[in-house]
C-alpha positions as CSV (number, residue, x, y, z in Angstrom):
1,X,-0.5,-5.2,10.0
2,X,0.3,-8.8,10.4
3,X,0.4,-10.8,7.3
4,X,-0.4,-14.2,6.7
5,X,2.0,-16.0,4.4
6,X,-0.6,-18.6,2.4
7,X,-3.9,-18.0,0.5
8,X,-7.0,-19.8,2.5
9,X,-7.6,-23.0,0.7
10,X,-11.5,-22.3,0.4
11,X,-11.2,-19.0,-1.3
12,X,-8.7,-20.2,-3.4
13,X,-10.8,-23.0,-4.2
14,X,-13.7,-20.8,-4.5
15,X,-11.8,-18.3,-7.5
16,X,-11.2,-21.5,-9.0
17,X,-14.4,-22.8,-9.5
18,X,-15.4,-19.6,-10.0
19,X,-13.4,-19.0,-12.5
20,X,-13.6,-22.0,-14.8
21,X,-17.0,-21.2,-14.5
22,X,-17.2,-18.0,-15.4
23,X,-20.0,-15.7,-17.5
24,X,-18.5,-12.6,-19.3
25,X,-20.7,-9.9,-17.9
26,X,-18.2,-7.1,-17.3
27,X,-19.4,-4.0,-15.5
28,X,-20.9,-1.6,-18.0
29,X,-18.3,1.9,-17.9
30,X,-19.0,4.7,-19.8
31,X,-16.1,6.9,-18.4
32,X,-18.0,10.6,-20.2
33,X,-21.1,9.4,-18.1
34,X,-21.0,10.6,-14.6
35,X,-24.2,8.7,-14.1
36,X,-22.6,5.5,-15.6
37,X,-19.6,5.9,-12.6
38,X,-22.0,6.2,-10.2
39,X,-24.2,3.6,-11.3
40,X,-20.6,1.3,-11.2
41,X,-19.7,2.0,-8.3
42,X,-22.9,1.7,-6.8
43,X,-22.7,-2.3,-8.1
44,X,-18.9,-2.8,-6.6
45,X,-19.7,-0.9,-3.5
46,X,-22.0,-3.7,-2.8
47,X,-20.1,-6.2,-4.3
48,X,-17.1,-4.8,-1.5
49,X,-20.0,-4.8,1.5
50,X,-21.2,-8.1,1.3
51,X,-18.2,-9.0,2.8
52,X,-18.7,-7.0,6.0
53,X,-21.0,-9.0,8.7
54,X,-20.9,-6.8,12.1
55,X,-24.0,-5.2,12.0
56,X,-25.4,-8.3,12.1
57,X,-26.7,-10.0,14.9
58,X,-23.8,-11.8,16.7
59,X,-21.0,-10.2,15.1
60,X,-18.3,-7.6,15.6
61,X,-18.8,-4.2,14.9
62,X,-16.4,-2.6,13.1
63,X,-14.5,-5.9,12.1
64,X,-14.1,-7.7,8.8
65,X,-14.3,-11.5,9.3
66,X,-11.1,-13.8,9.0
67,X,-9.0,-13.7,7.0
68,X,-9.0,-9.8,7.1
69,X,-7.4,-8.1,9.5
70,X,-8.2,-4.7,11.6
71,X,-6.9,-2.4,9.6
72,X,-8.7,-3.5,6.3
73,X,-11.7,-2.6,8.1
74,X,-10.9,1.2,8.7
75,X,-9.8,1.3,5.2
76,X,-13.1,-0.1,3.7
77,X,-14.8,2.2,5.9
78,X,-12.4,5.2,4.4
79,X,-13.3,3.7,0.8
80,X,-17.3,4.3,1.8
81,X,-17.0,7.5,3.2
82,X,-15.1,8.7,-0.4
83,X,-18.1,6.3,-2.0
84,X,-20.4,9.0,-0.4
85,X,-18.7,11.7,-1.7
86,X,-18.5,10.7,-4.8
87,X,-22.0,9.7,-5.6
88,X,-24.1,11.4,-2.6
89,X,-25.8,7.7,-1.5
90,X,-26.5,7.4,1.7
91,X,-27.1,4.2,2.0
92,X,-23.9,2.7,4.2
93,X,-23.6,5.6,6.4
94,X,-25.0,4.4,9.4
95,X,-23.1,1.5,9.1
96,X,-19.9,3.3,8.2
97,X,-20.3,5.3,11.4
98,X,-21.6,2.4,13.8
99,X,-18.1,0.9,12.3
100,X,-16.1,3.5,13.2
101,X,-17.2,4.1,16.8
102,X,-17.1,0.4,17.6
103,X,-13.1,1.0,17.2
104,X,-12.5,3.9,18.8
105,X,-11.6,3.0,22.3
106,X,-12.6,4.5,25.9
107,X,-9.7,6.9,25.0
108,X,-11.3,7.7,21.5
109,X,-7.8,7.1,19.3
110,X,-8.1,3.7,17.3
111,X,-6.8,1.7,20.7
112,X,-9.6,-0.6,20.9
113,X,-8.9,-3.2,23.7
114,X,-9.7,-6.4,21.2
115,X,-6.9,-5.1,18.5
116,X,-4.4,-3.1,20.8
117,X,-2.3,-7.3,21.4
118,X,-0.8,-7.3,17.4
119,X,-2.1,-3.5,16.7
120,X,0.8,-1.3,14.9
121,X,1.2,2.1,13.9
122,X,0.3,1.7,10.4
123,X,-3.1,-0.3,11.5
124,X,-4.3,2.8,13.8
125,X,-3.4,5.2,10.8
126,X,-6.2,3.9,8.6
127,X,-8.4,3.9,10.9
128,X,-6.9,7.6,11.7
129,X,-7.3,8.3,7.8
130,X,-11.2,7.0,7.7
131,X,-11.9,10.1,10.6
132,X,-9.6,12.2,8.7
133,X,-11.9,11.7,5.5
134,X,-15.0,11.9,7.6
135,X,-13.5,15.8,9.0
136,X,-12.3,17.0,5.3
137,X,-15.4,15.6,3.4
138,X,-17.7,16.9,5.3
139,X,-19.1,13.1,6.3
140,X,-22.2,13.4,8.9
141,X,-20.7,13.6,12.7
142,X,-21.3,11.3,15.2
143,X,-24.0,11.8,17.3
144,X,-21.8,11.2,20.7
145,X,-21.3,14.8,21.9
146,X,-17.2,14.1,22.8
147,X,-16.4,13.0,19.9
148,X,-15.3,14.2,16.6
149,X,-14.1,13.2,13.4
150,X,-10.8,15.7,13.8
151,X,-10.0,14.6,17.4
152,X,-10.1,10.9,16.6
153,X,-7.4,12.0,13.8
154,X,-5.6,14.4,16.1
155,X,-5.7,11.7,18.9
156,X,-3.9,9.1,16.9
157,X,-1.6,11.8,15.5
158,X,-0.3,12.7,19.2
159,X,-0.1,8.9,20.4
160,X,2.3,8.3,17.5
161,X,4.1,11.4,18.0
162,X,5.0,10.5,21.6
163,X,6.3,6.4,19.4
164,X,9.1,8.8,17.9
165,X,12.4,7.7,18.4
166,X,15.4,9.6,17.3
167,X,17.4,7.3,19.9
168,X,17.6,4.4,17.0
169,X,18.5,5.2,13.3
170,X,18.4,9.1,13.8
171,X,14.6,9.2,14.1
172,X,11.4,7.7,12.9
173,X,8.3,5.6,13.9
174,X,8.9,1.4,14.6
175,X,6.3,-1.1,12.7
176,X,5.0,-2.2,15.9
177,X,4.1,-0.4,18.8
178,X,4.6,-3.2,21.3
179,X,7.7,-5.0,21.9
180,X,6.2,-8.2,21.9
181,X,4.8,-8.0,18.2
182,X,7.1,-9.7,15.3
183,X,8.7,-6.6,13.8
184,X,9.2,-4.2,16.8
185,X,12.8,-3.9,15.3
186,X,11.4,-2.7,11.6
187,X,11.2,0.8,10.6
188,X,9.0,0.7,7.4
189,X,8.1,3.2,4.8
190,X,4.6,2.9,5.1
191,X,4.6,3.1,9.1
192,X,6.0,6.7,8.3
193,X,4.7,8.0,5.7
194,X,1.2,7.5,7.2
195,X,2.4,9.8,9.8
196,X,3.8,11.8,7.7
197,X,0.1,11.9,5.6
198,X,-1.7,12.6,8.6
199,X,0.4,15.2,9.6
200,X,-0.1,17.3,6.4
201,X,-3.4,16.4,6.4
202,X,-4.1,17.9,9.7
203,X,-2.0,20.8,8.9
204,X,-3.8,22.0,6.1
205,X,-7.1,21.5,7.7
206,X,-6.2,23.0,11.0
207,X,-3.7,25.5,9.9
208,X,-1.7,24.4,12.4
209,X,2.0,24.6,11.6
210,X,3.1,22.2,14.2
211,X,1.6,19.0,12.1
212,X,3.6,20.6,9.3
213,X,6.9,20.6,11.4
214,X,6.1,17.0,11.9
215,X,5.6,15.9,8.3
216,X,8.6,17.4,7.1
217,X,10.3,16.4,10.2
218,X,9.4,12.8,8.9
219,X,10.1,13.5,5.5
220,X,13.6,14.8,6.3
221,X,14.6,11.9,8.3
222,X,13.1,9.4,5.7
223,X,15.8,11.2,3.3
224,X,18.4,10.3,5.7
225,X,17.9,6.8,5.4
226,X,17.7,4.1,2.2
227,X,14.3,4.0,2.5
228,X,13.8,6.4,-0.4
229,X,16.4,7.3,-3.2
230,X,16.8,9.9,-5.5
231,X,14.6,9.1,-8.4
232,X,12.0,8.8,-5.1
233,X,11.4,5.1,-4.9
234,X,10.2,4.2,-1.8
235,X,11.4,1.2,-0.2
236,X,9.6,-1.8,2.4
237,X,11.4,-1.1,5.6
238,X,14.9,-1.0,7.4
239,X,15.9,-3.4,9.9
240,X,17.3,-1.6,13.4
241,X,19.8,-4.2,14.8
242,X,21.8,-3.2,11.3
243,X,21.5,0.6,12.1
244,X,18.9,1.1,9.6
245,X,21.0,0.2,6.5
246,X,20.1,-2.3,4.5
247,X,16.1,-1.3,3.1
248,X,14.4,-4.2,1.9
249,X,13.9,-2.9,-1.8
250,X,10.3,-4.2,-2.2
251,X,8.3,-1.3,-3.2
252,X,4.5,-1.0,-3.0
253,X,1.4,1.1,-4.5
254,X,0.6,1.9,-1.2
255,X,3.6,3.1,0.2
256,X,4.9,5.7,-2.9
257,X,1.0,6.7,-2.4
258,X,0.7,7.4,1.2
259,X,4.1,10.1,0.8
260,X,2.2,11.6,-2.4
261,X,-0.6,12.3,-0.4
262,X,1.3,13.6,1.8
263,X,3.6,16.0,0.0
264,X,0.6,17.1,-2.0
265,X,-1.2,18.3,1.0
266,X,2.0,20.3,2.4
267,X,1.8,22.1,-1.3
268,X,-1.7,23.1,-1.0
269,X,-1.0,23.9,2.5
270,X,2.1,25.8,1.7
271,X,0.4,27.4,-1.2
272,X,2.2,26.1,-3.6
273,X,5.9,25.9,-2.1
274,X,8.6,25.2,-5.2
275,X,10.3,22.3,-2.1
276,X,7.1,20.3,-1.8
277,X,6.5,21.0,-5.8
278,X,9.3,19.4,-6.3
279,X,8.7,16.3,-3.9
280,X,5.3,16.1,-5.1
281,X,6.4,15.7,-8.5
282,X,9.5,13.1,-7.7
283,X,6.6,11.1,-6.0
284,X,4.5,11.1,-9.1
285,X,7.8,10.0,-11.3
286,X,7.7,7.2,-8.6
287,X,4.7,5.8,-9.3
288,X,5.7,5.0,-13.0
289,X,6.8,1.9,-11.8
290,X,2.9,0.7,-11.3
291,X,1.6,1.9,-14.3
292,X,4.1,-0.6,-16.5
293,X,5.0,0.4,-20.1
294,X,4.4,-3.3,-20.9
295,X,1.0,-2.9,-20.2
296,X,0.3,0.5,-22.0
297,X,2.1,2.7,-19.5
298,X,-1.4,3.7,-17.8
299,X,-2.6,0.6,-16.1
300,X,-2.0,0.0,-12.7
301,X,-0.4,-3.1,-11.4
302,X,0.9,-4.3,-7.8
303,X,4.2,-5.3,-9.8
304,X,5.7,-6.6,-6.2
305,X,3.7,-9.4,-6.3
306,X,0.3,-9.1,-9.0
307,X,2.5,-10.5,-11.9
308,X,3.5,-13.8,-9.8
309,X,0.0,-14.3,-8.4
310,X,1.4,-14.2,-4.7
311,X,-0.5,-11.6,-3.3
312,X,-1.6,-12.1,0.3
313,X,-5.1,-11.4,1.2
314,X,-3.7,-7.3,2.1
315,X,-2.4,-6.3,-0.7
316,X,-5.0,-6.9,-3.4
317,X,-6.5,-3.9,-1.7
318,X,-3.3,-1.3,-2.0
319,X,-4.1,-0.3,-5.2
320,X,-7.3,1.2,-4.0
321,X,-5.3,3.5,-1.5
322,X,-2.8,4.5,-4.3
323,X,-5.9,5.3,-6.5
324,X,-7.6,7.1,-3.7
325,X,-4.3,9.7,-3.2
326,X,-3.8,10.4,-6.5
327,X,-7.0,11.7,-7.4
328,X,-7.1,13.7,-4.8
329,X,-3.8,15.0,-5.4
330,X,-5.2,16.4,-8.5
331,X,-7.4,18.6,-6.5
332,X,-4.3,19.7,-3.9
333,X,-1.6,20.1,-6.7
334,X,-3.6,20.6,-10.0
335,X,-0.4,20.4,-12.3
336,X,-0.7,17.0,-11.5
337,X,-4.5,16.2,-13.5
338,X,-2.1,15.4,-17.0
339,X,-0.5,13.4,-15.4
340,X,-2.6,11.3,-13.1
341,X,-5.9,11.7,-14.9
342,X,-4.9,9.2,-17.8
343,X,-3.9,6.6,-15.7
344,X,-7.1,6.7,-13.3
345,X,-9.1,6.5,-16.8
346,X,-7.3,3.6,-18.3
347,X,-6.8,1.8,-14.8
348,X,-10.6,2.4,-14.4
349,X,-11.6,0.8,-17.3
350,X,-9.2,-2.2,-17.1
351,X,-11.0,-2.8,-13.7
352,X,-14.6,-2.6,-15.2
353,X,-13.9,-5.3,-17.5
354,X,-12.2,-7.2,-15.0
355,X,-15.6,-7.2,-12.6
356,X,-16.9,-10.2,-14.4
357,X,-16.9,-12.6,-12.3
358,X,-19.4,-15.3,-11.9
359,X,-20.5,-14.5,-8.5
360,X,-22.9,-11.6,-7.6
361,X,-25.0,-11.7,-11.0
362,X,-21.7,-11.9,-13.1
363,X,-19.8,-9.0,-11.7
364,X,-17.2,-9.8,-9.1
365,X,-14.3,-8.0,-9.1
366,X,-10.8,-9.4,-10.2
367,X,-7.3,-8.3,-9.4
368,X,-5.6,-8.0,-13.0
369,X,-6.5,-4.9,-14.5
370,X,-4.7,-5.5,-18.0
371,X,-7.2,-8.3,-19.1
372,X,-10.7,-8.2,-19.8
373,X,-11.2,-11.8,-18.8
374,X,-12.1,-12.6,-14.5
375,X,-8.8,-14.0,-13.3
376,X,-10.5,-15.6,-10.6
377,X,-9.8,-14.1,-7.4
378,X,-12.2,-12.9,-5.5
379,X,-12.2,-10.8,-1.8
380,X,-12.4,-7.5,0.0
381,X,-9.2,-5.9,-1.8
382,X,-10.2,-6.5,-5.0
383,X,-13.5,-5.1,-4.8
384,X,-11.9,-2.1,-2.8
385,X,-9.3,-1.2,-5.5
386,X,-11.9,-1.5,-8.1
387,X,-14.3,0.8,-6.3
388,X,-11.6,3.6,-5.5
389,X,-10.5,4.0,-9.2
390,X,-13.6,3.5,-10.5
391,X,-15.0,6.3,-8.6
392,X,-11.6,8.1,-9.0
393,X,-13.0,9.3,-11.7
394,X,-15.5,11.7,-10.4
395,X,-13.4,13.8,-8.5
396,X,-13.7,17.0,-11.2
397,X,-17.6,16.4,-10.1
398,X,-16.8,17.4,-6.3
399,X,-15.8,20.1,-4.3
400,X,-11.9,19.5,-3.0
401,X,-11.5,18.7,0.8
402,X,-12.8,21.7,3.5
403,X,-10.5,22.6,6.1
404,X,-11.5,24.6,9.2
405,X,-11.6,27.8,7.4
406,X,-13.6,27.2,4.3
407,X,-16.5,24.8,5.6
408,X,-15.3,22.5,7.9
409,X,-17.4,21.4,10.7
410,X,-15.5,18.8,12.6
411,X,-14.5,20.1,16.0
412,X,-10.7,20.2,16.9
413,X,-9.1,18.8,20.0
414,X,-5.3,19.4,19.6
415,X,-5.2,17.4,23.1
416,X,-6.7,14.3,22.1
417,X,-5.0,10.9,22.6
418,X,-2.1,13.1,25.0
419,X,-3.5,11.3,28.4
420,X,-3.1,7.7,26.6
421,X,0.9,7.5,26.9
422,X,3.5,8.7,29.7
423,X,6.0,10.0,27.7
424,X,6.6,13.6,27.1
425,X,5.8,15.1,23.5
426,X,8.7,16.4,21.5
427,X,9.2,19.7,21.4
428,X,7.6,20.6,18.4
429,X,4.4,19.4,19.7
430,X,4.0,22.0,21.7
431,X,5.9,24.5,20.5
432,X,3.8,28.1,19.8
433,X,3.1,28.5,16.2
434,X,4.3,32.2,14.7
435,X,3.4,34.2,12.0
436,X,6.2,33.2,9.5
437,X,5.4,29.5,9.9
438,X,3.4,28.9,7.0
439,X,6.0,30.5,4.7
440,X,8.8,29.0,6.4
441,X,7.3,25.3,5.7
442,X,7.9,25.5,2.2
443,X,11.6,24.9,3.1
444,X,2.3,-0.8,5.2
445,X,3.9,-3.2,4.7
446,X,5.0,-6.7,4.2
447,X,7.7,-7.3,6.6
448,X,10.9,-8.7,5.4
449,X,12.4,-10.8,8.5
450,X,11.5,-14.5,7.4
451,X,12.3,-15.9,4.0
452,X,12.0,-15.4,0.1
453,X,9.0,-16.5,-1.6
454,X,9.2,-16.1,-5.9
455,X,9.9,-12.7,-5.9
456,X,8.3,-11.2,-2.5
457,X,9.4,-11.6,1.3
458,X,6.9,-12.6,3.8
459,X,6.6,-12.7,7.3
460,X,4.7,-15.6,8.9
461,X,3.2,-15.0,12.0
462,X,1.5,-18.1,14.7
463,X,-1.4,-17.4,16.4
């Protein structure tokens, strides 16, 4: 992900007239209604859409327009695939798909030739986690007979397998995959722990312990560096030309949510393993630090940089991700619903309140969740963190995510992705899996190399 260290001037100048002239016509929430979630997110989903021009003629399929980024557009496309499983409307599949498999490369792994100059390993593993989605939900596969949902995820998955580098800071995956990119010499959190989530992920859907080995190969190496402390924070990144230790200690929804999703899935898959128990619930401790007790204690807030109003056009849209993981940890570690299911409620109906912006009939999603009144902004992000924990809210309504044992239809291809690099795959990546594995596994970022802004670190990138 490469972030951009100034709002546009037009969109900021768009919220602003927006805002000051602004009709209070909050989305209607009745959070007892299953009808009246569906009928909310219906109303954002659009809202969130609008924004996306490649299927029309003469644009990119698959691409958000500028100022958005690559990998925004694999995690919109994640956000409508959970949209459909939620609520059962059809309507953006074909899009959603046509969106997917513009990206996918010759090779079929997220390596498309238009993105693969500034593309890093946290941008291919949301694109990764949209296919994921598509295999575990169930989404409608695409019609191309050589490819599938689970081999796009278990394509990516082997590429960044073979980006492993224990010969720098004991282990772990760079930011960038290309040595040209600003921040080849960053390790971040959220580089990892999307490995690590897709890892577990594939685990439990395959059953395969060598994704297992992986994740809490990733996990155990994360513990060896300051990127995560005791009481499980989960910091930015580490810088390798200082060994790896010095974290940047900005911490983000996104990041404490990708390892949550991650450790949850490693307890469902472990069935119920007292380690990743115990992980799983230091990661939900962790996320007390969004849900500030200023605000209530159950309201979610992008503390790093929501309260100083100098979000970049990325992370408006972390919130959605965080939302996303922990409802579905509910389903993977149900001793988590007490604690999560509050929080989605009361974050939920913060957001409702704060779609009442001026734009789109008087509905238009804001960023600050504590106030009932449109703070002005308007974009992508906002109307994806809105839609995820709106919609949050309807996941006692589904059925928890299949794996390829209890209803999954996704074809695997544990090879995928393999004849895209030269290097040789670890060990564990081919290792043969035994009958005592499952047992035995119970035992993004804003880059910080340019300067201080308020209270968050940027890094400013030319074109």
């Amino acid at each position: 992900m490469l972030f951009l260290n100034s709002r546009s001037p037009c969109l900021a100048l768009w919220g602003t007239l927006l805002a000051s002239t602004q009709v209070a016509s909050a989305i209607q929430l009745d959070l007892s209604s299953t009808q009246s979630i569906k009928s909310a997110a219906s109303t954002v989903a659009h809202n969130m859409m609008s924004y996306y021009k490649g299927n029309l003629t003469g644009q990119t399929v698959g691409l958000l327009p500028p100022p958005y980024y690559w990998w925004e557009a694999g995690a919109m496309f994640d956000q409508m695939i959970h949209y459909w499983y939620y609520t059962g409307d059809k309507t953006y599949n074909e899009v959603v798909t046509q969106g997917l498999m513009a990206q996918i490369s010759p090779d079929k792994d997220f390596m498309p030739s238009n993105q693969t100059l500034t593309e890093g390993n946290d941008d291919q593993a949301f694109w990764a986690f949209a296919a994921m989605s598509a295999a575990e939900l169930n989404f409608p596969e695409p019609s191309r007979e050589d490819v599938s949902w689970l081999a796009l995820a278990q394509a990516v998955f082997n590429e960044q397998a073979s980006r492993w580098e224990p010969t720098t800071c004991g282990g772990g995956l760079r930011w960038q995959i290309f040595s040209w990119n600003k921040g080849y010499e960053y390790k971040n959190s959220i580089s990892n722990g999307c490995f690590f989530q897709l890892a577990a992920r594939l685990a439990r859907y395959t059953g395969n312990q060598t994704y297992a080995d992986w994740a809490i190969k990733t996990w155990d190496w994360m513990e060896t560096t300051p990127l995560v402390t005791p009481q499980y924070n989960i910091y930015d990144g580490v810088d390798m030309r200082d060994n790896c230790t010095k974290p940047i200690p900005l911490e983000w929804t996104y990041n404490i949510g990708t390892f949550l999703m991650g450790a949850a899935n490693l307890y469902n898959f472990t069935d119920g393993s007292p380690t990743w128990r115990r992980i799983t619930e230091g990661m939900l401790n962790g996320t007390k630090l969004f849900f500030p007790a200023a605000l209530g204690g159950n309201i979610m807030q992008e503390v790093a940089c929501e309260p100083q109003q100098t979000c970049n056009y990325d992370q408006p849209s972390f919130k959605a991700y965080l939302s996303r993981w922990m409802a579905a940890t509910t389903q993977l570690a149900p001793f988590s619903i007490n604690y999560i299911m509050p929080k989605l409620q009361a974050s939920a109906a913060g957001a409702a309140k704060q779609c009442s912006g001026a734009p789109g009939g008087g509905n238009t999603c804001g960023r600050t969740w504590n106030t009932a009144t449109w703070d002005g902004k308007v974009g992508v992000g906002e109307e994806m963190s809105a839609l995820s924990v709106i919609q949050a809210n309807l996941i006692s309504k589904v059925a928890p995510p299949v794996t390829a044992d209890n209803g999954g239809q996704s074809k695997s291809n544990p090879q995928a992705g393999n004849a895209n690099h030269a290097d040789t795959p670890d060990p564990l990546l081919t290792r043969a899996i035994t009958t005592g594995d499952r047992a035995g596994a119970g035992i993004l970022t804003t880059v910080v190399l340019g300067g201080l802004v308020g209270s968050t670190w940027w890094m400013s990138f030319g074109s």
